[in-house]
C-alpha positions as CSV (number, residue, x, y, z in Angstrom):
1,X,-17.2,-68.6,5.6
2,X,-13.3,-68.3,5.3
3,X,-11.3,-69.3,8.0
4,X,-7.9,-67.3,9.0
5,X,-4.9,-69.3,8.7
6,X,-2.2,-68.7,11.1
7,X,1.8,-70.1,10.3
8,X,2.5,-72.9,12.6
9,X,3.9,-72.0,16.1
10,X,7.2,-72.7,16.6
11,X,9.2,-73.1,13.0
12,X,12.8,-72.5,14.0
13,X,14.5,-69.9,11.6
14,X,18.0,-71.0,10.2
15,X,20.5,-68.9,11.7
16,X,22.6,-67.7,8.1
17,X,19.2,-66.9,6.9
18,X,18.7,-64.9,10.4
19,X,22.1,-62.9,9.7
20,X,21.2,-62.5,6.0
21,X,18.1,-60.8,6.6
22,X,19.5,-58.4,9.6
23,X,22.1,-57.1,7.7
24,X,20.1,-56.5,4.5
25,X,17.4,-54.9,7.6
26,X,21.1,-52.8,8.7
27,X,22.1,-51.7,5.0
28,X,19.0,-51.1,3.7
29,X,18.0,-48.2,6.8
30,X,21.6,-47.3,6.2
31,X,21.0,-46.3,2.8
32,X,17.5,-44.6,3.4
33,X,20.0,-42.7,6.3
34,X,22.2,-41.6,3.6
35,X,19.2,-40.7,1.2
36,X,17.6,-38.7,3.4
37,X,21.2,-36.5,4.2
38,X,21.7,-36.1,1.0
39,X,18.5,-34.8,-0.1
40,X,19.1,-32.4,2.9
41,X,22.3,-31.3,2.2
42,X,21.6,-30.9,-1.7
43,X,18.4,-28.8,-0.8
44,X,21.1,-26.3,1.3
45,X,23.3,-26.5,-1.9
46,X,20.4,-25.5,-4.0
47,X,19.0,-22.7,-1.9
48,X,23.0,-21.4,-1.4
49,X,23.1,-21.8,-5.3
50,X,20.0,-19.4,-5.6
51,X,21.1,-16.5,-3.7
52,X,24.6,-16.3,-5.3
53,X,22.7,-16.0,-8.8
54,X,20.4,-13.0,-7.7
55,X,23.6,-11.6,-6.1
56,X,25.5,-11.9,-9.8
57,X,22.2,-10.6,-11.5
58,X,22.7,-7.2,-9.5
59,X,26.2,-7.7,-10.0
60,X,25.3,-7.1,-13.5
61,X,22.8,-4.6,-13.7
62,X,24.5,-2.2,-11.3
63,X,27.6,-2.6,-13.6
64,X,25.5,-1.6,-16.5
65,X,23.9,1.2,-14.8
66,X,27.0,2.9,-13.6
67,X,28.4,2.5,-17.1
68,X,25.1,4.3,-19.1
69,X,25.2,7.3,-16.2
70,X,29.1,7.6,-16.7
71,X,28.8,7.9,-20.3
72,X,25.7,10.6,-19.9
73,X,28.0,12.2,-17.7
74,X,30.3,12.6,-20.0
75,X,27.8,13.9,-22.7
76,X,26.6,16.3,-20.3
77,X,30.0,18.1,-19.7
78,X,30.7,18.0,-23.4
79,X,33.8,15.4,-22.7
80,X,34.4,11.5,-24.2
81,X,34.1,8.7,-22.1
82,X,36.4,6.4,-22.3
83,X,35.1,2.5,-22.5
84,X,36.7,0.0,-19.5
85,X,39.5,-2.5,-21.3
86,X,38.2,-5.9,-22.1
87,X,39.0,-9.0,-19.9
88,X,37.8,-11.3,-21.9
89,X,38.3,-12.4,-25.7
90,X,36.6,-15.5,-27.7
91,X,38.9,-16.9,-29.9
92,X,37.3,-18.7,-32.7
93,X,38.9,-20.7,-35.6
94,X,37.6,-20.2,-39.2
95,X,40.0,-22.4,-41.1
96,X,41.5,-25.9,-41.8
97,X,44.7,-27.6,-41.4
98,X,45.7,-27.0,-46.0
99,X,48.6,-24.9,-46.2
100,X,49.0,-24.3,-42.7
101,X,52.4,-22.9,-41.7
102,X,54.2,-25.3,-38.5
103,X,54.4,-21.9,-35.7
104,X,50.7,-21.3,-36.2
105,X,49.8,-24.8,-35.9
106,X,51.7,-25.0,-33.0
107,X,49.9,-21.7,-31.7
108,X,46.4,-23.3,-32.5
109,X,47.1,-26.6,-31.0
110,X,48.3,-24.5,-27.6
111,X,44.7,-22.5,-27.8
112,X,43.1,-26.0,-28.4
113,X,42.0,-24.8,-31.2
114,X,43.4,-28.0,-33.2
115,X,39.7,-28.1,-35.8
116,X,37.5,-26.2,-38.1
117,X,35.0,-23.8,-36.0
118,X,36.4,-24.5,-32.0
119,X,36.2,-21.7,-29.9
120,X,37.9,-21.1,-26.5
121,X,37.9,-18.0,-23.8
122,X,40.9,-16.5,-23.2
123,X,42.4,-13.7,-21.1
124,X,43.6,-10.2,-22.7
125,X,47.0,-9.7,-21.8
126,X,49.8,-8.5,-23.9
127,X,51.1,-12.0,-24.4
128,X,48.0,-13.6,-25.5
129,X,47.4,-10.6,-27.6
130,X,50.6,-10.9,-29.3
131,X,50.5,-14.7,-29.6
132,X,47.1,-14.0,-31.6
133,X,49.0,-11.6,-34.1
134,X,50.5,-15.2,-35.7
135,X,47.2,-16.7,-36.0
136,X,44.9,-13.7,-37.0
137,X,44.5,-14.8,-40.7
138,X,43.2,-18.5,-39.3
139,X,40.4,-16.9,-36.6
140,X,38.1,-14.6,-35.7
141,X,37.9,-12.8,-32.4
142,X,36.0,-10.6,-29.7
143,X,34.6,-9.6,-27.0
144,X,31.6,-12.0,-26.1
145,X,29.3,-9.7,-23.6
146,X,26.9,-12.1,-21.2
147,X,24.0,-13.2,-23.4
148,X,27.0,-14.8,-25.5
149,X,28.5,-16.2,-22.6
150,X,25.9,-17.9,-21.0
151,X,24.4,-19.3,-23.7
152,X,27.8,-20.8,-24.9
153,X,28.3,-22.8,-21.9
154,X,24.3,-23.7,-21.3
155,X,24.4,-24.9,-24.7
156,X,27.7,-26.2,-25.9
157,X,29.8,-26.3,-22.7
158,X,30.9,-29.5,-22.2
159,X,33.5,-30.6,-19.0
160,X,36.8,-31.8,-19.1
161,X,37.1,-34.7,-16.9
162,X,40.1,-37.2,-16.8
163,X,40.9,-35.9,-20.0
164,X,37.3,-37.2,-21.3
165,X,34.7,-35.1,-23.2
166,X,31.6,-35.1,-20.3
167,X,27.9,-33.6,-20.7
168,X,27.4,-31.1,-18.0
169,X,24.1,-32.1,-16.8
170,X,24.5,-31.9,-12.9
171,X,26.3,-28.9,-10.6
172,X,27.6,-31.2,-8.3
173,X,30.2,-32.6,-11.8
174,X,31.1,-28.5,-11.4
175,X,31.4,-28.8,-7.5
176,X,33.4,-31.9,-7.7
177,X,36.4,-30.4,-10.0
178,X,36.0,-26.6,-9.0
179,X,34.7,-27.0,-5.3
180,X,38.1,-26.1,-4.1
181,X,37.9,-22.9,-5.8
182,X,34.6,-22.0,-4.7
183,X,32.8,-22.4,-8.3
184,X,29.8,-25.0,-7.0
185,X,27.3,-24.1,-10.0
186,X,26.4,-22.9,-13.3
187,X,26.2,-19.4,-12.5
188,X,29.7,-19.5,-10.6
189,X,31.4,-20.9,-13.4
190,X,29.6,-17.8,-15.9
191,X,30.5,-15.4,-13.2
192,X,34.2,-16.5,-13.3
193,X,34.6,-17.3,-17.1
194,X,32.5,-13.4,-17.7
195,X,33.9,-11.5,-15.2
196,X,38.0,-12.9,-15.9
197,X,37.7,-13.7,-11.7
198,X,41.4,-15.0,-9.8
199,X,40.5,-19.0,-10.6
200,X,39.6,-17.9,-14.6
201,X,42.4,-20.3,-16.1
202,X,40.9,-23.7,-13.7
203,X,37.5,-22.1,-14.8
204,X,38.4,-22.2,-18.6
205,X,40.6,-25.2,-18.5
206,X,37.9,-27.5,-16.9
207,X,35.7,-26.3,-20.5
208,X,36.1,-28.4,-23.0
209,X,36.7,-26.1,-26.3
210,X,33.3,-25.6,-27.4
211,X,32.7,-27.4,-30.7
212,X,30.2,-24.5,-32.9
213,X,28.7,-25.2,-36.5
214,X,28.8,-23.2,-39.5
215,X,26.8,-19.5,-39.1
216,X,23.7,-19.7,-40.4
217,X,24.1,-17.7,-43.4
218,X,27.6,-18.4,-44.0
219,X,30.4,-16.5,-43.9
220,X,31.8,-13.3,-46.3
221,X,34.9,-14.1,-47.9
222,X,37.0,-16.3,-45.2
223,X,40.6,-14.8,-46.7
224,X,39.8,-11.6,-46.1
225,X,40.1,-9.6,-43.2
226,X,36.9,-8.2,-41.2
227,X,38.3,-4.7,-41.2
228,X,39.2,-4.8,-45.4
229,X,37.7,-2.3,-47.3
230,X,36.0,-5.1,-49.4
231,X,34.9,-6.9,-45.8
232,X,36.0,-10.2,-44.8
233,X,35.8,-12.5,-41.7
234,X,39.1,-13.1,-40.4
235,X,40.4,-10.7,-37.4
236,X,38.7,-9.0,-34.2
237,X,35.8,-8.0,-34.8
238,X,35.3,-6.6,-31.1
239,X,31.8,-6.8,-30.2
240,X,30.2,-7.4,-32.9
241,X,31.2,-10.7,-32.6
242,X,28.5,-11.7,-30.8
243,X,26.4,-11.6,-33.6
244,X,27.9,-14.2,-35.6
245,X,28.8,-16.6,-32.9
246,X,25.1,-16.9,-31.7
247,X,24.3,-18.0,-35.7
248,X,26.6,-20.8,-34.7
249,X,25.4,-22.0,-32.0
């Protein structure tokens, strides 16, 4: 038969030790406190974070739908429709530093385009589009609909943080430098980067200049123009851009 053992009666605690174990008591149900509001607050986040991405998905496919019944429209009364201006242009560099004359290096540094096969987003205005007339033999460009988009910053969007090169692997790195502007996710930052929205140029510059590889497949003839009667790669290629960029990704 075992007999209980009890701790003597009476065994005076030392008083540091005392203090020592109430405030570890204090900081450690302070810590479960602040657990515990987190996990509520990031659980409001997340469900806020949901509803704004259905809200851009209809965004999207209403968009597309009024453009296909405008263009049947047109069709129908026998007149041409004419397409909405692009917003948005991917800029893509194609060649290296040889031979490189100083005003488009300087134009290429400014695009942070600065190596072989960076790419950044831009804006189409008439000064960017005439800034790219300089560089046109040294890049490719076009316009990059939302497949092309998303999967550019889901797969090679890195963040620009204290001028260091950070994985995006959390919204709340997103939240952190584009809270202010109400961009708290992933799909805000796509919305803002596809749809050219009022904080586009904090959007783009918190992107780090996405870094692609080679296209599977390779490339034509690098020195001559896309639009050349021979073909080439070199110049904008408009939409059909998209098809080359998702070979290098």
């Amino acid at each position: 038969m075992i007999k209980e053992t009890t701790s003597p009666q009476g065994v005076q605690v030392p008083e540091n030790l005392k203090k020592k174990l109430e405030r570890n008591g204090a900081l450690l149900q302070k810590k479960m406190d602040a657990i515990k509001a987190n996990k509520a607050s990031t659980k409001v986040k997340r469900h806020d974070l949901k509803l704004k991405a259905r809200k851009y998905e209809r965004e999207y496919a209403q968009e597309q739908a009024q453009l296909i019944s405008l263009r049947r429209q047109a069709k129908l009364a026998g007149n041409f429709f004419t397409e909405p201006e692009p917003r948005l242009m991917l800029v893509v560099r194609i060649t290296g530093i040889n031979k490189l004359a100083p005003k488009p290096r300087k134009i290429l540094k400014l695009l942070r385009l600065d190596q072989l096969h960076k790419a950044v987003f831009v804006k189409c205005t008439k000064p960017m589009l005439n800034m790219l007339k300089y560089i046109q033999p040294y890049v490719m460009c076009g316009y990059p609909n939302l497949k092309t988009t998303k999967n550019l910053i889901l797969k090679r969007g890195y963040a620009r943080i204290g001028k260091q090169r950070i994985p995006i692997v959390d919204n709340a790195q997103i939240s952190a430098s584009l809270g202010k502007f109400g961009i708290h996710g992933m799909d805000d930052l796509i919305h803002e980067i596809y749809t050219v929205g009022p904080n586009f140029k904090e959007a783009n510059s918190f992107l780090w200049a996405f870094k692609l590889s080679s296209p599977n497949g390779g490339y034509v003839l690098k020195k001559h123009g896309f639009h050349e009667p021979k073909g080439g790669d070199w110049g904008n290629r408009e939409e059909l851009l998209n098809e080359i960029v998702r070979r290098m990704l």
